[in-house]
C-alpha positions as CSV (number, residue, x, y, z in Angstrom):
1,X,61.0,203.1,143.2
2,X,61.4,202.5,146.8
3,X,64.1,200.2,148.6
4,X,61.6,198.1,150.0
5,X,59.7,197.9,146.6
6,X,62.6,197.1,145.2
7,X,63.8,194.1,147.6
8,X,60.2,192.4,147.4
9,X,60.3,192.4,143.4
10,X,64.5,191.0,143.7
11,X,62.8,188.7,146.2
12,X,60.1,187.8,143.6
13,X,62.6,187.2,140.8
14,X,64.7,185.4,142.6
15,X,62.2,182.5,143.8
16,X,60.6,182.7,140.7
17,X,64.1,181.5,139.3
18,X,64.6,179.1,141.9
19,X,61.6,177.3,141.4
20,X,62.3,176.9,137.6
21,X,66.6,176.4,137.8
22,X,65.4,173.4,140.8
23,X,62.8,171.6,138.9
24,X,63.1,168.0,139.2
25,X,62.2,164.7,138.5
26,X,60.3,162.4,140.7
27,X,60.3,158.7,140.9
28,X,57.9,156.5,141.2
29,X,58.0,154.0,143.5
30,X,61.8,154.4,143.1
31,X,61.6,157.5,145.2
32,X,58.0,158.2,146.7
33,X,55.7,154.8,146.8
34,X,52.6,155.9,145.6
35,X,51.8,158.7,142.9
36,X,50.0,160.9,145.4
37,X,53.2,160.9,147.6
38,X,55.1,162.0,144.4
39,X,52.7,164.7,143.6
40,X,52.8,166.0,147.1
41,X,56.1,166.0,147.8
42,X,56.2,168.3,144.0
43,X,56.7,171.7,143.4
44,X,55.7,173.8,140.6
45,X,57.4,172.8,137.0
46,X,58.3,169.5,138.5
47,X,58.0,166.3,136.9
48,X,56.6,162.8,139.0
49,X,57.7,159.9,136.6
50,X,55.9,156.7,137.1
51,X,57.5,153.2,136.4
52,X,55.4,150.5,135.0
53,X,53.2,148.6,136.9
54,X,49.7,148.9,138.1
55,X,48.8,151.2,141.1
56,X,45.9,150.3,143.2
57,X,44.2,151.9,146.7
58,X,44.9,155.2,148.2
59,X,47.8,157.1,146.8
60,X,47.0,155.8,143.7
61,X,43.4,157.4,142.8
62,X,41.6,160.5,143.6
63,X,45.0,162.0,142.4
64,X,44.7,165.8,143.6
65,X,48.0,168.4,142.2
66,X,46.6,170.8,145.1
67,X,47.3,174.0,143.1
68,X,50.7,172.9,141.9
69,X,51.2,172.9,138.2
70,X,53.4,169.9,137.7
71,X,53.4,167.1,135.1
72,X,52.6,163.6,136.1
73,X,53.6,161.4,133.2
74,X,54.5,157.5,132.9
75,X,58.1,156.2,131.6
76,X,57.0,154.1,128.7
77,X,53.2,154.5,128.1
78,X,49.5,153.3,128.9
79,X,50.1,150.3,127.9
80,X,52.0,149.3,130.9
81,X,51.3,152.0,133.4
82,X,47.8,151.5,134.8
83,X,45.7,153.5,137.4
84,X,42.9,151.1,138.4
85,X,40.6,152.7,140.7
86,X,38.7,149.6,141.7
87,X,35.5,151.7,142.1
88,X,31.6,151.0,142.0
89,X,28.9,153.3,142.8
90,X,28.8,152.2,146.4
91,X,32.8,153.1,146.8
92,X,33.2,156.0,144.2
93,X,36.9,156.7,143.4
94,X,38.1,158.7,140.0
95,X,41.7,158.7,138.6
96,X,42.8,162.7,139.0
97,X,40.7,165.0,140.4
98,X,41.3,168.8,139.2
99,X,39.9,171.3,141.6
100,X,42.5,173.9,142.4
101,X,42.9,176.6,139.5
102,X,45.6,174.0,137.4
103,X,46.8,175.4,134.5
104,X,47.3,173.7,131.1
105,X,51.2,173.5,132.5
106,X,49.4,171.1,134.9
107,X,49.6,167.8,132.7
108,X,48.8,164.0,133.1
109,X,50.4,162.0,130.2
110,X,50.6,158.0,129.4
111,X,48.2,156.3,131.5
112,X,45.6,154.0,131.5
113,X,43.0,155.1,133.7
114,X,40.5,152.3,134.3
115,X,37.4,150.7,136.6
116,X,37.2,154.9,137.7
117,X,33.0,155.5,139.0
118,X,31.9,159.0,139.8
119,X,29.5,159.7,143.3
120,X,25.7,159.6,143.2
121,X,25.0,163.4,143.9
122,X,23.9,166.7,142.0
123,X,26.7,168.5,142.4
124,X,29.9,169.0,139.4
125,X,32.6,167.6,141.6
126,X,30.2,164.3,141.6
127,X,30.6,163.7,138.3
128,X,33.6,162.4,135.9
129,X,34.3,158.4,136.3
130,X,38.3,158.9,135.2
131,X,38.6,162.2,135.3
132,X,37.6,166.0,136.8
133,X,38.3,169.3,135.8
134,X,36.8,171.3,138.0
135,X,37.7,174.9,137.3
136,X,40.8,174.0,136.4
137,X,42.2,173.8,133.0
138,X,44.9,170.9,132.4
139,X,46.7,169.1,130.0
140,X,45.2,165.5,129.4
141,X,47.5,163.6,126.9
142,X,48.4,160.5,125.4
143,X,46.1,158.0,127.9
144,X,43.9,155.3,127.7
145,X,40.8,156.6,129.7
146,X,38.7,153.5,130.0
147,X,35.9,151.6,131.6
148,X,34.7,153.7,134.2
149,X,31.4,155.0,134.9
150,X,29.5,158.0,136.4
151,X,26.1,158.6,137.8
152,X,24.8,161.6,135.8
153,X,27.9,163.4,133.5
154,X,31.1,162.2,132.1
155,X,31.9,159.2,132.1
156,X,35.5,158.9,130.9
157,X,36.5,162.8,131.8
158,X,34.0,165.9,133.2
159,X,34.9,169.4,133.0
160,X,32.9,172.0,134.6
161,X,34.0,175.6,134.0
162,X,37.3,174.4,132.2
163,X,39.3,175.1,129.6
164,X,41.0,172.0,129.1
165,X,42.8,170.4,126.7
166,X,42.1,166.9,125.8
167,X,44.7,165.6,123.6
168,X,45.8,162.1,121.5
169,X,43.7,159.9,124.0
170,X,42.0,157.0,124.0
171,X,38.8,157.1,125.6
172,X,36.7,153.8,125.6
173,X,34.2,152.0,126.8
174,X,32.7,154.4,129.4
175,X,29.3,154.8,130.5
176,X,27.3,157.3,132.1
177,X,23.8,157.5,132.7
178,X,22.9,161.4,131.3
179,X,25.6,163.3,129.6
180,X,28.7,162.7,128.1
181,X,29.7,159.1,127.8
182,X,33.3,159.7,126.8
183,X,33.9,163.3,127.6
184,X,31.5,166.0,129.3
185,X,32.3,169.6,128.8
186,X,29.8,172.5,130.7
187,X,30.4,176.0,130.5
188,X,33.9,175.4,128.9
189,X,35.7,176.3,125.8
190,X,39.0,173.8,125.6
191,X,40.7,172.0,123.1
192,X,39.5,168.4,122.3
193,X,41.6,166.7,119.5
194,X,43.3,163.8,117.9
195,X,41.4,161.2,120.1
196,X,40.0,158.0,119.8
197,X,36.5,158.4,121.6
198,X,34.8,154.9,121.0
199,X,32.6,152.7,122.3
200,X,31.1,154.8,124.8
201,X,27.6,155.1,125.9
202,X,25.5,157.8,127.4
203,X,21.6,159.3,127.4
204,X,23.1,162.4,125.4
205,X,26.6,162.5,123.5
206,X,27.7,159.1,123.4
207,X,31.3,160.0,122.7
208,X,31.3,163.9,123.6
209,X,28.8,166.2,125.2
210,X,29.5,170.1,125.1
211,X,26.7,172.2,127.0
212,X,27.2,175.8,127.0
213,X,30.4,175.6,125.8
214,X,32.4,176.8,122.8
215,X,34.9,173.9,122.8
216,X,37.3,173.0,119.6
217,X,36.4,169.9,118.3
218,X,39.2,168.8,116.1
219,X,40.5,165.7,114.3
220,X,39.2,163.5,116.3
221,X,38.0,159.6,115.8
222,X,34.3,159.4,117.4
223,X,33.3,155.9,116.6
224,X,30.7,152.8,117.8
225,X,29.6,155.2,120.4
226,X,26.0,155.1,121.8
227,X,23.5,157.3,123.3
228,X,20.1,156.2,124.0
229,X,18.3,159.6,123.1
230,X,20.3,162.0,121.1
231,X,23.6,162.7,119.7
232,X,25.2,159.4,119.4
233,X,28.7,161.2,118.4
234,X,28.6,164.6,119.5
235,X,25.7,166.8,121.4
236,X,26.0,170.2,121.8
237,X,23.3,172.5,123.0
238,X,22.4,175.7,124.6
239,X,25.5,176.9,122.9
240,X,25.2,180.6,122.3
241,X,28.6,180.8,120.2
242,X,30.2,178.5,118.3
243,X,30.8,174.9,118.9
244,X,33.9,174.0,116.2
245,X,33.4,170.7,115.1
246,X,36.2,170.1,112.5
247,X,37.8,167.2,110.3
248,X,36.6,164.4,112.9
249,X,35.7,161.1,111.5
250,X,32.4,160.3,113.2
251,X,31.6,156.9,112.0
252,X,29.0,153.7,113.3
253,X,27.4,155.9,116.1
254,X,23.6,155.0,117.1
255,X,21.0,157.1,118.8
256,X,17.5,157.8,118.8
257,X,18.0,161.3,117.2
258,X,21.2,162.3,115.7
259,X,23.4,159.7,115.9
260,X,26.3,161.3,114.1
261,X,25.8,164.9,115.6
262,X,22.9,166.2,117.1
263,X,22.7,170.4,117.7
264,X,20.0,171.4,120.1
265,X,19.8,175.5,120.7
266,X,23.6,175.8,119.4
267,X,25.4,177.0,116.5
268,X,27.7,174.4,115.1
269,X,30.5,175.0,112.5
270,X,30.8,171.6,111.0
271,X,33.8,171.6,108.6
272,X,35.9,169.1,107.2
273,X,34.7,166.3,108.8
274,X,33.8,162.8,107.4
275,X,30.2,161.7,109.1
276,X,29.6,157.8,107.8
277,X,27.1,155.1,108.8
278,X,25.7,156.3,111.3
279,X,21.7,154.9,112.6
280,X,19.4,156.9,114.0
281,X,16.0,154.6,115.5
282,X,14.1,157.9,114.5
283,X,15.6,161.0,112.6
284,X,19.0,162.6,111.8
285,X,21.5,159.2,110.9
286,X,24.4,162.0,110.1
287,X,23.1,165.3,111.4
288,X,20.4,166.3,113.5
289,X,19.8,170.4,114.0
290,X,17.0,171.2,116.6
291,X,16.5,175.0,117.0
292,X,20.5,175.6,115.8
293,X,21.6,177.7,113.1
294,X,24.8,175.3,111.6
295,X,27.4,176.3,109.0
296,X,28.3,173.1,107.4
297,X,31.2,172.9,105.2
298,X,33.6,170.2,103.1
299,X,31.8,167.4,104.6
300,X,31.7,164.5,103.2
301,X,27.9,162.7,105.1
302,X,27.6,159.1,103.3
303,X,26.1,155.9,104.9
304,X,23.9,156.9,107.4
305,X,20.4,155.5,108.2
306,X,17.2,157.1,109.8
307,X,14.4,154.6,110.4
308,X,12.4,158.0,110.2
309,X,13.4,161.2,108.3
310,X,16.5,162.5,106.9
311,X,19.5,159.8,106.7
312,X,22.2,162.8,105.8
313,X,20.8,165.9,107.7
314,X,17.5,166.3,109.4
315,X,16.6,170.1,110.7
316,X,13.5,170.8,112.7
317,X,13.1,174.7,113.3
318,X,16.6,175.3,111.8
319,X,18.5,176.6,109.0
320,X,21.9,175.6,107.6
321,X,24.2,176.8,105.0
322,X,26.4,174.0,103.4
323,X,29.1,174.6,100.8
324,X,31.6,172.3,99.1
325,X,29.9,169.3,100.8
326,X,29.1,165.6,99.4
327,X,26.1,163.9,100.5
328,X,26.0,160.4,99.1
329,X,24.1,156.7,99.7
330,X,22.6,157.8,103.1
331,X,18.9,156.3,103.5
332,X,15.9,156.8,105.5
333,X,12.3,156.2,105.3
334,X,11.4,159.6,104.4
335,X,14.0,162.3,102.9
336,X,17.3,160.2,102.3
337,X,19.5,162.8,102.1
338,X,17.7,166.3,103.4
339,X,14.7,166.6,105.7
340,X,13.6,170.1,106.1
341,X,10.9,170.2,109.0
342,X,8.7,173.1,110.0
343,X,9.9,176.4,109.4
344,X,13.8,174.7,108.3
345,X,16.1,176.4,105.6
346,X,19.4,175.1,104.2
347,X,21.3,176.9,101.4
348,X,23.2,174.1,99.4
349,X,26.1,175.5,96.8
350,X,29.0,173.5,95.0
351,X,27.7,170.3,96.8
352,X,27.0,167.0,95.5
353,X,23.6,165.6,96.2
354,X,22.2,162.5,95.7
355,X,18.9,162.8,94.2
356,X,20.0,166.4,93.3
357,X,19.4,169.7,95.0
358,X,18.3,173.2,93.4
359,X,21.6,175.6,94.7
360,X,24.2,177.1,92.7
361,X,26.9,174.4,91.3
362,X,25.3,171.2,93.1
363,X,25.3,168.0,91.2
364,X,23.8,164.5,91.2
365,X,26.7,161.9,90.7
366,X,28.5,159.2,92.6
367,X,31.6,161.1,93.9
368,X,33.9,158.0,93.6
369,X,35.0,157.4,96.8
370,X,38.7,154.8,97.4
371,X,37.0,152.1,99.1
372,X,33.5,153.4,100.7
373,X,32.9,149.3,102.1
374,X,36.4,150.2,104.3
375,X,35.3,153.6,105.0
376,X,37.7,155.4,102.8
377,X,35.9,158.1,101.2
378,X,38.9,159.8,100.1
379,X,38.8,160.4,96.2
380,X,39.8,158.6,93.1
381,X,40.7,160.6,89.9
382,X,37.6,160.2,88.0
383,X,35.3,161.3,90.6
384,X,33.3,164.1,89.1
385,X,33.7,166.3,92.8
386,X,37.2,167.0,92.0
387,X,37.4,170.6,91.0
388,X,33.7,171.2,91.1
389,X,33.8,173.5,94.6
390,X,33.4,177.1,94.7
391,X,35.3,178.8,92.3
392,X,36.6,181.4,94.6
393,X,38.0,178.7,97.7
394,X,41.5,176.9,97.1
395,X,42.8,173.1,98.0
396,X,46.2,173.5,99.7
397,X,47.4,172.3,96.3
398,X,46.8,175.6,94.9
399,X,43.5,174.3,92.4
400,X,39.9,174.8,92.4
401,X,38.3,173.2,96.0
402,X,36.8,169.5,95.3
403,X,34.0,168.8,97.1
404,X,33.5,166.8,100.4
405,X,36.2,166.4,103.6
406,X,39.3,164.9,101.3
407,X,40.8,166.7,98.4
408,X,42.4,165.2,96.0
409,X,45.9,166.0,95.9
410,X,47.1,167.0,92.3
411,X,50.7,168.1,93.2
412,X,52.6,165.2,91.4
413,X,50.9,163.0,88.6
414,X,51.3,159.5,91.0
415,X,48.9,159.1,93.8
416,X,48.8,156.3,96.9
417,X,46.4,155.4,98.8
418,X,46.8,152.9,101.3
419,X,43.3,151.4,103.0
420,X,43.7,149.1,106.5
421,X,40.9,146.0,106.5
422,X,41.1,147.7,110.4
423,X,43.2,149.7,112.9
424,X,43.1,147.4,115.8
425,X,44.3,143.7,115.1
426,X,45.0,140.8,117.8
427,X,48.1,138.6,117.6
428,X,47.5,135.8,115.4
429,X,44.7,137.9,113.5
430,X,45.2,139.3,109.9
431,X,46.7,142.4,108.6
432,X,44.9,143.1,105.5
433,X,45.5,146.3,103.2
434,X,44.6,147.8,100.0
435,X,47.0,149.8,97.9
436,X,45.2,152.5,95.4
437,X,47.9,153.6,92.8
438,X,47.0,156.2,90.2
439,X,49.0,157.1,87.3
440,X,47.4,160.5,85.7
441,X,50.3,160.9,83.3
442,X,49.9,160.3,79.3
443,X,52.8,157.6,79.6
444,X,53.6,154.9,81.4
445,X,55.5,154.9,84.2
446,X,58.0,153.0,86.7
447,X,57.8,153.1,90.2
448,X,59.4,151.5,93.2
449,X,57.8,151.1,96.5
450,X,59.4,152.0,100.0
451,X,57.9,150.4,103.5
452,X,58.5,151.7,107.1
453,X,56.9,150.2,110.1
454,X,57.0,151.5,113.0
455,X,57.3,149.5,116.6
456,X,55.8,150.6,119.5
457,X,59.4,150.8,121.1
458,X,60.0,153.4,118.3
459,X,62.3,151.1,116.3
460,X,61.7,150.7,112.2
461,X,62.2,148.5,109.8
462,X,62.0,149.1,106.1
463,X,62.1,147.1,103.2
464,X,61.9,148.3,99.1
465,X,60.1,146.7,96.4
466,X,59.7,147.3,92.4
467,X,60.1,147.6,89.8
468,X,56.4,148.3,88.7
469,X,55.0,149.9,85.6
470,X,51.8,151.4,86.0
471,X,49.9,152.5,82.1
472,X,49.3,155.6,81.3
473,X,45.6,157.2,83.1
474,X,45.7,154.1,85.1
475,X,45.0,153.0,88.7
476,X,45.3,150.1,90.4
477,X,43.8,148.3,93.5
478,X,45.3,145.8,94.7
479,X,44.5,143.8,98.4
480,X,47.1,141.6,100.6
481,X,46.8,140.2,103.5
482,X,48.8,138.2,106.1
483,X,48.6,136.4,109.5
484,X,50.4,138.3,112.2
485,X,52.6,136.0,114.1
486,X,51.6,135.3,118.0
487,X,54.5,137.3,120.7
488,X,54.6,140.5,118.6
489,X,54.3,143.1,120.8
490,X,51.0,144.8,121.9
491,X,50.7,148.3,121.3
492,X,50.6,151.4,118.3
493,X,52.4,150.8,115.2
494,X,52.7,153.0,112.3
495,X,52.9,151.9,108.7
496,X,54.3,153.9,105.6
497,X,54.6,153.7,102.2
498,X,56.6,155.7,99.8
499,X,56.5,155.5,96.0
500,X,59.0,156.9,93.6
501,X,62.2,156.1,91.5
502,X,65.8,155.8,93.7
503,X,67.4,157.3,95.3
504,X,65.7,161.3,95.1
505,X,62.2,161.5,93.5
506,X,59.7,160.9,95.6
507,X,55.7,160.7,94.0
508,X,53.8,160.2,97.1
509,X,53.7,158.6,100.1
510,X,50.5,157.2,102.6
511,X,50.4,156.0,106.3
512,X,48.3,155.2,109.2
513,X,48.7,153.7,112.5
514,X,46.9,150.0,113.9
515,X,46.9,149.0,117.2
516,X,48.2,145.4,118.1
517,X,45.6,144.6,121.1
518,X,45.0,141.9,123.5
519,X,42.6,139.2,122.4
């Protein structure tokens, strides 16, 4: 090595070091008195922490990182730390705009990002109403991404030659008049998962729109959202390798043609996920296929409506394989369940099908959903799809696969189930819940039961209640309810029950999280 080789790569190291052993944090407005000024003053592996408040005009929209990868993050959450971009189509303005080559170190966390409106043009950087990712590839987590707007693509977030990752947002109430009410993704292959895409509207892919993309598609809520063609949920086309679309609950979406998922010219793997009451006006209330070749597995596709043909899955041109799956109770006016159209092909095996379905290990009986009216489709004991999947594919609990998107878990002989009336609740409204207990031991036995809730400051409280004596190969369902008071905090609260006898044996436990929200 030579001397001058040697100095450049000391002289490499060196502010390679530097930049890390100096990163620091940035205040805002304690320090800088608008985000932008934070984010330019930044260098790489810094942090610009923004106080509550809400931050209007220039410096505090069109938000650009320049290159930099940083993190731009709020001290204590959307709720309280709002970009309003104060934008219509005649004065277009966007929350962040990512153009630069960011990296996923290159994050924006705990915002709400509001009233953002994309330009009227053809080009990608013209689109995305919150927020742009144009080849760039950042880390979007933990906001609330809502009410803006774009002209042709993405309404809530666009990204154009990304490989983003989209995680734990909300992402609400956004329009767009083409693609991608929620979230547009072209030529991409990022990570979207654990969101709560609802309420948006679009011509195609009310909640998400992925176009020649092979994006991950995972555990996501994608509900009430609306497109006025096709895919109310999810569209996904001209999609030469795989689209994942896994464990998502895609619930109450409308479109003309699939309203739960629609798959033009792609080739979707759709497992795990929970597709329920959605409406199609013509075909395809839980799945439409166009020209796609799907793999569809554990699903559980119940409630859906087609005016026209095929309230579960509808394929025109198509073929599908579909194992371990549940279709129940969807309608339409021709083909409730399955519509095969043209030249279509679906092999069903180890699936229950309403009506029935000739495939190896299908059957024809009501699965036996929790509470199906409160969309829990999760299983009770009895229900015939409980080890009833392919013999050769395991639950996590070591037995046979059941069918559908939930196993049933058979690691202890107690099972909870807890079912919210709702998830988002207004002070002075009612928190109602059902409790599901299920005793599938030959004996009676005695059980206390253990609450946590969980503040949106992160505080708990926790109360204990029992004695109670469940009969032997016996459940239970029983509903409370109560008023909550007015001056509880807004925000996310989590819930949790545990069941079992003090102070060490634990049966089972259940949560989920509501959202206290202003009237």
């Amino acid at each position: 090595m030579t001397k001058r080789l040697a100095i450049l790569m000391c002289g490499a190291l060196v502010a390679a070091a530097g930049t890390s052993a100096t990163a620091t944090v940035l205040h805002v407005p304690g320090e800088y008195p608008t985000i932008q000024a934070g984010i330019d003053a930044a260098v790489g592996g810094d942090t610009v922490l923004v106080a509550d408040g809400i931050y209007t005009g220039e410096g505090n929209r069109d938000l650009d990182f320049g290159g930099v990868n940083m993190v731009v993050m709020s001290e204590n959450g959307p709720e309280v730390t709002i970009i309003d971009c104060e934008a219509d189509s005649l004065d277009p303005h966007r929350g962040f705009y990512f153009h630069s080559g960011e990296d996923s170190t290159s994050a924006v966390k705990g915002f709400s990002i509001r009233n953002g409106c994309g330009a009227d043009g053809l080009f990608p950087q013209d689109n995305g109403g919150g927020i742009l990712c144009y080849s760039s590839s950042p880390t979007i987590k933990g906001n609330r991404i809502t009410a803006n707007a774009a002209e042709s693509n993405g309404g809530g977030i666009y990204c154009y030659a990304s490989s983003a990752t989209i995680k734990g947002n909300t992402i609400s109430g956004n329009m767009v008049g083409w693609n991608g009410g929620g979230i547009f993704c072209y030529d991409c292959s990022g990570i979207i998962e654990g969101n709560a895409v609802t309420g948006n509207t679009a011509g195609w892919g009310g909640g998400i729109h992925s176009q020649w993309c092979s994006p991950t598609i995972k555990g996501n809520t994608i509900e009430a959202n609306t497109a006025i063609v096709s895919g109310g949920g999810i569209w996904c086309s001209d999609s030469p390798t795989t689209v994942t679309i896994e464990a998502n609950a895609i619930a109450g979406n409308t479109a003309v043609w699939g309203a739960g998922i629609c798959s033009s010219e792609a080739c979707p793997s759709v497992v795990g996920n929970i597709i329920s009451d959605n409406a199609a006006g013509e075909d395809g209330g839980g799945i439409y296929c166009h020209y796609s070749a799907s793999l569809m597995r554990r699903n559980t596709v119940t409630g859906n409506t087609a005016k026209g043909w095929g309230g579960g899955i509808y394929l025109g041109e198509s073929s599908a394989t579909a194992l371990n799956c549940v279709l129940w109770g969807d309608s339409a006016g021709i083909d409730h369940e399955i519509c095969l159209a043209g030249t279509s092909s679906i092999a069903i095996t180890y699936s229950d099908i309403e009506g029935g379905w000739e495939g190896v290990g299908n059957i024809d009986a009501d699965p036996m959903f929790v509470l199906a009216d409160k969309q829990d489709y999760r299983l009770l004991w009895e229900s015939p799809c409980i080890d009833a999947g392919h013999p050769d594919s395991l639950d996590p609990d070591g037995t046979r696969s059941d069918m559908g998107a939930h196993f049933f878990d058979q690691d202890d002989y107690m099972t909870l189930y807890l079912t919210p009336d709702a998830t988002e609740i207004v002070p002075g409204g009612q928190f109602g819940l059902t409790f599901t207990l299920i005793n599938r031991w030959a004996q009676p036995e005695t059980l206390w039961m253990r609450t946590r809730v969980t503040l949106p400051n992160g505080n708990t409280s926790t109360s204990t209640q029992g004695p109670y004596s469940l009969p032997p190969d016996f459940t239970v369902q029983r509903h409370t309810a109560r008023n909550l008071p007015f001056g509880v905090p807004l925000g996310l609260y989590g819930y949790r029950v545990r069941i079992g006898v003090p102070p060490s044996t634990l049966y089972d436990e259940d949560s989920f999280t509501f959202t206290l929200v202003e009237p």
